[in-house]
C-alpha positions in Angstrom: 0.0 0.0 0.0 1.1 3.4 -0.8 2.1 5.7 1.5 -1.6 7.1 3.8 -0.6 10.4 3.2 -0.4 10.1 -0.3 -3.7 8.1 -0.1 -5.3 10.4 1.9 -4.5 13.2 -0.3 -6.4 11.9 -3.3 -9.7 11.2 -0.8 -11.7 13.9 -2.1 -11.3 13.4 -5.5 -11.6 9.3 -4.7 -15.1 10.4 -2.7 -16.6 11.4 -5.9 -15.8 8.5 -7.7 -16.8 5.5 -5.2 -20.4 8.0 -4.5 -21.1 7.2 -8.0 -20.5 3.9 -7.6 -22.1 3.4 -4.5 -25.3 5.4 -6.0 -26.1 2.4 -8.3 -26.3 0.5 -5.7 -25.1 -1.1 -2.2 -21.2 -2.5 -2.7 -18.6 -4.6 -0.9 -15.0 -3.0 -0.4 -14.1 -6.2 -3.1 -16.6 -5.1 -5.5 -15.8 -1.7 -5.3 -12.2 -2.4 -5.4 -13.0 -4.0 -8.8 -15.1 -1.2 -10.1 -13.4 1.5 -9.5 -10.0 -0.6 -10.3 -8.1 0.7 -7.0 -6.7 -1.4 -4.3 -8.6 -2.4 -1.7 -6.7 -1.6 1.3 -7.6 2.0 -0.5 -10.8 1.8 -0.6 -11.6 0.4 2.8 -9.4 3.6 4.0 -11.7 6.0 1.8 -14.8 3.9 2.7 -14.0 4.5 6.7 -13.5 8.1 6.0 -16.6 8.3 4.4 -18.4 6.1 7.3 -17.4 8.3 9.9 -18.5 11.4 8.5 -22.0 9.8 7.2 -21.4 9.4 3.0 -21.6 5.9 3.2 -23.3 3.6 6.0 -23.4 -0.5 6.1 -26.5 -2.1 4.6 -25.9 -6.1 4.8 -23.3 -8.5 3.8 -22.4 -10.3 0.7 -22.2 -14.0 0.7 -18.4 -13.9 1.5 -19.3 -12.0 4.8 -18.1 -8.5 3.2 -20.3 -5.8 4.4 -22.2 -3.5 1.6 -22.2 -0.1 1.6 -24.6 2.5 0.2 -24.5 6.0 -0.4 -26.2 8.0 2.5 -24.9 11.5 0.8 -24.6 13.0 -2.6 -20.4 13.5 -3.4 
C-alpha cells in the first residue's frame, strides 16, 4: 500500500468516484475495489472516511461475509 498520506491526499477526489458507484447500488470493499480498479486496502481507507462522516453507512453483507455499503450523501 502506498504511503496514507499520499492516499489520503487523493480522498476527495476518490469520494466522488466511489459516490457514483455506491449510488447504483449497495457494494462490498471487493466489488468496489473492482469497479473502480483501485486497491482495496484503499478503498476500505476512503470507505472509513466516508463512514465516519456519514457518506456511506453499512447495509448487509455479501455472501463472503463482506459488508455492503450505500450512499447516504450526494459526493
Amino acid at each position: 500500500m502506498r504511503d496514507i498520506r499520499e492516499v489520503i491526499r487523493e480522498e476527495p477526489l476518490v469520494r466522488g468516484r466511489l459516490l457514483r458507484l455506491l449510488a447504483e447500488g449497495p457494494l462490498s470493499v471487493p466489488e468496489l475495489s473492482q469497479h473502480a480498479g483501485l486497491p482495496a486496502e484503499e478503498v476500505m481507507v476512503w470507505l472509513m472516511g466516508m463512514r465516519r462522516y456519514g457518506f456511506v453507512a453499512e447495509t448487509d453483507q455479501d455472501g463472503e461475509g463482506h459488508y455492503r455499503y450505500a450512499a447516504v450523501r450526494a459526493p
